[in-house]
N, C-alpha and C positions, 0 to 999 in steps of 0.2 A: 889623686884627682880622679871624679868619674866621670867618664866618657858621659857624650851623647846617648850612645845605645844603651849604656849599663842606666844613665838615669833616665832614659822612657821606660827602661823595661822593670826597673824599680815603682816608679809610679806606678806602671800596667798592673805589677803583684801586687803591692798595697791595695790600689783601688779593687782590686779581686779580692781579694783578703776585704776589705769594708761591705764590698755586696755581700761575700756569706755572710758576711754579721747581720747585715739587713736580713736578709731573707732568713736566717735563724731568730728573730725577733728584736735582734739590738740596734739601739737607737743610733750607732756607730757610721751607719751609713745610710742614713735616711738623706744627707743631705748631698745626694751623688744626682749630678747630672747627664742630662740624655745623651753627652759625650762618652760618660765612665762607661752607659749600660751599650752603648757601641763598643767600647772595646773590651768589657768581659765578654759579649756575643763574639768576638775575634779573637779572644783567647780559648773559647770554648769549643770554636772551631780548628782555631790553633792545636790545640790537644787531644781532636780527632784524626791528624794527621803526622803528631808526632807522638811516639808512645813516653820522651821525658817530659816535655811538655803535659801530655796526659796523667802522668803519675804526680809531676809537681803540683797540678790543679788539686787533685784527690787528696793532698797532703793539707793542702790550705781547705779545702771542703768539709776536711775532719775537721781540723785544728786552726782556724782563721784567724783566730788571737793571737798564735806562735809567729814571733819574730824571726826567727832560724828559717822557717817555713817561709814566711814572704821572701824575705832573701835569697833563696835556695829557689824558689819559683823566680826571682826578678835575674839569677845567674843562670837559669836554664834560656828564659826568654834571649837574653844578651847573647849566648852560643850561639842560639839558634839562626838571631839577626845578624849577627857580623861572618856568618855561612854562605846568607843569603840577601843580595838586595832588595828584591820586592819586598820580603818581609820588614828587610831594616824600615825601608822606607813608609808600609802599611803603619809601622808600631809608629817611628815617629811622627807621621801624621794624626795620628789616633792621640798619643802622648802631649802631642801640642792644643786638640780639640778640646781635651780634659783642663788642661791647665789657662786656657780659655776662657772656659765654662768657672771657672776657681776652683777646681774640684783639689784636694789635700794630698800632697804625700807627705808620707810619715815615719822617719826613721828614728828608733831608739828615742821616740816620745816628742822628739821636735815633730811641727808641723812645716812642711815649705809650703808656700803659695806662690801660686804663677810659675812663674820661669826665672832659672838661673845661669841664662845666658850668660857669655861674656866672664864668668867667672868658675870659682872650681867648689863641691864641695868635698869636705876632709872633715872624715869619722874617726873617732879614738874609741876603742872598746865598746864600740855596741850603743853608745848611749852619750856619748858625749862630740856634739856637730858644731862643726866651723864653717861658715858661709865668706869665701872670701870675693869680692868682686873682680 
């Protein structure tokens, strides 16, 4: 089951992961709202004040395709918040703004939209997602 924190902070890398694609030319994230580009601006701030934060972002900056890399950014994000309240709390608000907005997360090729409150989801290898309510 993913926590709260682990699935804002999932969304938070994905949608990080879609802006580089945008801003490297791909049509991947063109369709991100003025919520997502609030909280890549908070992640990028995020990662001037923490150096994994900082290297996670670099990894997804190279590489914004790489699934391991979003994940590996969306498991540093979660450390970080469940350390700290204000941040828990910044990301989740940011995280609820995005899905909002309809903006996509995206694990292992499933798209989620909105929110999945109230319920749990459960990933089998990388690529195979069960949405249970």
């Amino acid at each position: 089951m993913i926590d709260s924190i682990t699935a804002a902070a999932l969304l938070a890398a994905s949608l990080f992961a879609k802006k580089m694609l945008e801003e490297t030319g791909s049509k991947a994230g063109t369709a991100l709202s003025a919520a997502s580009g609030r909280l890549v601006a908070w992640l990028r701030h995020a990662g001037t004040r923490n150096p994994k934060v900082s290297s996670a972002l670099s990894d997804i900056e190279a590489s914004p395709d790489d699934p391991a890399k979003v994940e590996a950014l969306g498991e540093v994000i979660a450390e970080q918040a469940r350390g700290n309240d204000v941040l828990a709390h910044e990301l989740m608000a940011l995280a609820d703004e995005c899905r909002t907005a309809g903006d996509v997360l995206t694990i292992g090729g499933t798209h989620i939209h909105g929110d999945v409150s109230g319920g749990t989801v459960t990933q089998y290898g990388g690529s195979h997602i069960e949405l249970h309510p």
